[in-house]
NULO-307438 format. One record per residue: residue in three letters; x, y, z of N, C-alpha, C in turn. Coordinates in steps of 0.02 Angstrom, whole numbers, plus 50000, padded with zeros to 5 digits. Layout:
ALAXYZXYZXYZ...
This chain:
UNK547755441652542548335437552534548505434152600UNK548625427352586548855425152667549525426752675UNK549715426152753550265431052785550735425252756UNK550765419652746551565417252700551705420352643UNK551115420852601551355424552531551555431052537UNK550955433852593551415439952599552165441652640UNK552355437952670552985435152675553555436352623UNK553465430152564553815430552517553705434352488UNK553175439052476553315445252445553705449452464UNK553585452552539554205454652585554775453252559UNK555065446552553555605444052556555795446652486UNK555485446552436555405450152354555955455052370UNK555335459152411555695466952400555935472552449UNK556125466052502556485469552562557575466452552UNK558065468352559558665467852539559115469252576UNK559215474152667559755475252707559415481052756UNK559975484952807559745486352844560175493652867UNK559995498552876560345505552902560275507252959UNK560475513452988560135514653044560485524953061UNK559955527553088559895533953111559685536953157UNK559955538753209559615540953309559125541253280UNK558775545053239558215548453233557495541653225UNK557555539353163557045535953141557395527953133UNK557865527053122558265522253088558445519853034UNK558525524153005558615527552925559355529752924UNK559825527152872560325529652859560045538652864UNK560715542252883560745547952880560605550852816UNK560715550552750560555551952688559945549952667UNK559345549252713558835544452687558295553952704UNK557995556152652557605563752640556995559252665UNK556585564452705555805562552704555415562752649UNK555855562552587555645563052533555585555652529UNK556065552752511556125544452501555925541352570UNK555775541352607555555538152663554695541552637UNK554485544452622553715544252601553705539252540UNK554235537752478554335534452425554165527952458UNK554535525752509554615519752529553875518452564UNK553755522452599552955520652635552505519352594UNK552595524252539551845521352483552005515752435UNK552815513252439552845508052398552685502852455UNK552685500852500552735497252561551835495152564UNK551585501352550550825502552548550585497252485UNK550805500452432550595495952364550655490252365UNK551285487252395551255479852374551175477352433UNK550755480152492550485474652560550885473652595UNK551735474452584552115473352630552065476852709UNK551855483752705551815485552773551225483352816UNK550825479152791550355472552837550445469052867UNK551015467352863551565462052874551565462052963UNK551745471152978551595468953058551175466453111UNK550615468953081549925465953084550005456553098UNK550185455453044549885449353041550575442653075UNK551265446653083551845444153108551765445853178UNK551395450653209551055451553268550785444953298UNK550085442953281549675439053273550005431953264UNK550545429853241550895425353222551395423953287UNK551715428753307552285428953372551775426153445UNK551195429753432550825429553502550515423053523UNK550425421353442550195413253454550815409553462UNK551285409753435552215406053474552265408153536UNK552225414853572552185414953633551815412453678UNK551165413753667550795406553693550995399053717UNK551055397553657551545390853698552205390653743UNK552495397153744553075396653777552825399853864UNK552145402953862551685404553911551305402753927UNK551005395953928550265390753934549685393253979UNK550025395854052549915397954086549405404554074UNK549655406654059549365414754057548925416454031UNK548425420254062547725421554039547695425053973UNK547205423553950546755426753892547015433853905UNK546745438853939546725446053964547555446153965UNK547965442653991548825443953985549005445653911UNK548705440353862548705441153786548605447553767UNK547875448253768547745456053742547885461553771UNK548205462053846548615466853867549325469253811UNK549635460453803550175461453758549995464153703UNK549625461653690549475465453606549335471753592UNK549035475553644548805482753665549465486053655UNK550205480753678550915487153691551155485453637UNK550895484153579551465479953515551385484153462UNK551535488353439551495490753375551565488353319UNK551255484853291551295483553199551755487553154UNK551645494753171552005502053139552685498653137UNK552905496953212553825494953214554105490153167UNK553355486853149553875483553120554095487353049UNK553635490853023553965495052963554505500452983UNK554385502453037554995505353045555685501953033UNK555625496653050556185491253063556375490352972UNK555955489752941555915488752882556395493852814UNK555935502552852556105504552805556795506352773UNK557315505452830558115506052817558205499752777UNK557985498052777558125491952725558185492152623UNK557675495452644557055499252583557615502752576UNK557915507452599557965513552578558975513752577UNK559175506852604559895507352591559955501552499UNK559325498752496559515494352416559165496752374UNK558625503452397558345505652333558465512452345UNK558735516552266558635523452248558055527052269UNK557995533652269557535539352245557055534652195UNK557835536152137557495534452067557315526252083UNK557495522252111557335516152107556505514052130UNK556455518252179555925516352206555275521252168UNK555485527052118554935530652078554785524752032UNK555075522752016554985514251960554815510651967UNK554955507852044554365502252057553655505752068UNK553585509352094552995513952128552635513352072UNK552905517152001552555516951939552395510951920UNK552885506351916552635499051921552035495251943UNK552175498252013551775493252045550845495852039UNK550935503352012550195506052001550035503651947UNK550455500951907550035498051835549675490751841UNK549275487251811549025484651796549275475951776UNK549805477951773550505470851777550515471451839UNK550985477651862551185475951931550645476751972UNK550135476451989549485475652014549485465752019UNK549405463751950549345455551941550065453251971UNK550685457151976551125453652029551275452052063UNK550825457352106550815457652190550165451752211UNK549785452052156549115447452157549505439652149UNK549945438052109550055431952067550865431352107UNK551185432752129551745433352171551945427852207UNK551385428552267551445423052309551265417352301UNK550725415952266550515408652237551075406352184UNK551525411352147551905408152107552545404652154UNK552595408252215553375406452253552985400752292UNK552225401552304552115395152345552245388152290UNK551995389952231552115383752171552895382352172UNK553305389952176553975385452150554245383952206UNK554235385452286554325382852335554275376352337UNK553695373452305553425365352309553865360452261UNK553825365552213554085363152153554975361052166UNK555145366252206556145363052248555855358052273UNK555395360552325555375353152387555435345152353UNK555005346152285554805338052262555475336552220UNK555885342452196556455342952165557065338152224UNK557125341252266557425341552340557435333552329UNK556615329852359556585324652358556555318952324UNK556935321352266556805316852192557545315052201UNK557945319852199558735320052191559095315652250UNK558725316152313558775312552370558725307652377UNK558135304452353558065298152327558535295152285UNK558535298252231559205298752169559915294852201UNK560105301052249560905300452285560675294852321UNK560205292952346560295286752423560425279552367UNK559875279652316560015272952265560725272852236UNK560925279452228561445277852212562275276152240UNK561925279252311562605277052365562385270252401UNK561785267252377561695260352406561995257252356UNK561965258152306562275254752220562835253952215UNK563255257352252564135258052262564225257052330UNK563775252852354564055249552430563895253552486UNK563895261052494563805263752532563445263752593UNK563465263952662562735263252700562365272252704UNK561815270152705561335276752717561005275652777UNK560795280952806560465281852864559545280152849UNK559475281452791558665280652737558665274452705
């Protein structure tokens, strides 16, 4: 899956944020459901995410570093954990979904639908993503003819 879709998948099924000295987990969060959350995190690719949002930052840093050698890069990358970012994640997970919430997707997501969701997911949000944009720019068009039609000036 490329890292936008997996993105919006993220974005699917990630919802707010907790926090705990310990891990950063609301206090009520059992290593019970924080294993719930890792293997749902697992199933639908979301915990890849650091990986590849890694890889994504280092090339934006780059440009904000022109300068700096090759070997500076993969030093950085050597101190970056991917892991954090699920850490960062899983209070999230675990303050908008249940116990029971997340045994349901889990079951979900092992079936054979939810298998083709996680597969068919992102290509569908990349379609309806496109599908606003040309929306976006239809209506835009729309409003400018029509505030040129009633005198209006436009900047377009």
């Amino acid at each position: 899956m490329r890292t936008a879709q997996r993105c919006l998948l993220s974005l699917l099924l990630c919802f707010g944020i907790s926090a705990s000295a310990a891990n950063g987990l609301s206090p009520g969060t059992s290593p019970a459901k924080e294993a719930k959350i890792r293997e749902l995190m697992k199933l639908t690719g979301s915990g890849e995410l650091g990986v590849q949002l890694m890889s994504q930052l280092i090339t934006n840093f780059r440009a904000a570093v022109p300068d700096a050698p090759e070997q500076f890069w993969k030093d950085f990358a050597k101190e970056v954990k991917p892991s954090d970012f699920v850490d960062r994640v899983l209070p999230i997970y675990s303050r908008h979904f249940s116990e029971q919430d997340l045994d349901g997707l889990i079951a979900f997501y092992r079936t054979p639908l939810g298998q083709k969701m996680i597969h068919e997911m992102p290509a569908t949000m990349a379609e309806c993503m496109a599908a606003g944009q040309e929306w976006g720019r239809q209506l835009s068009a729309q409003m400018i003819a029509k505030a040129k039609a009633n005198g209006y000036k436009t900047k377009k």
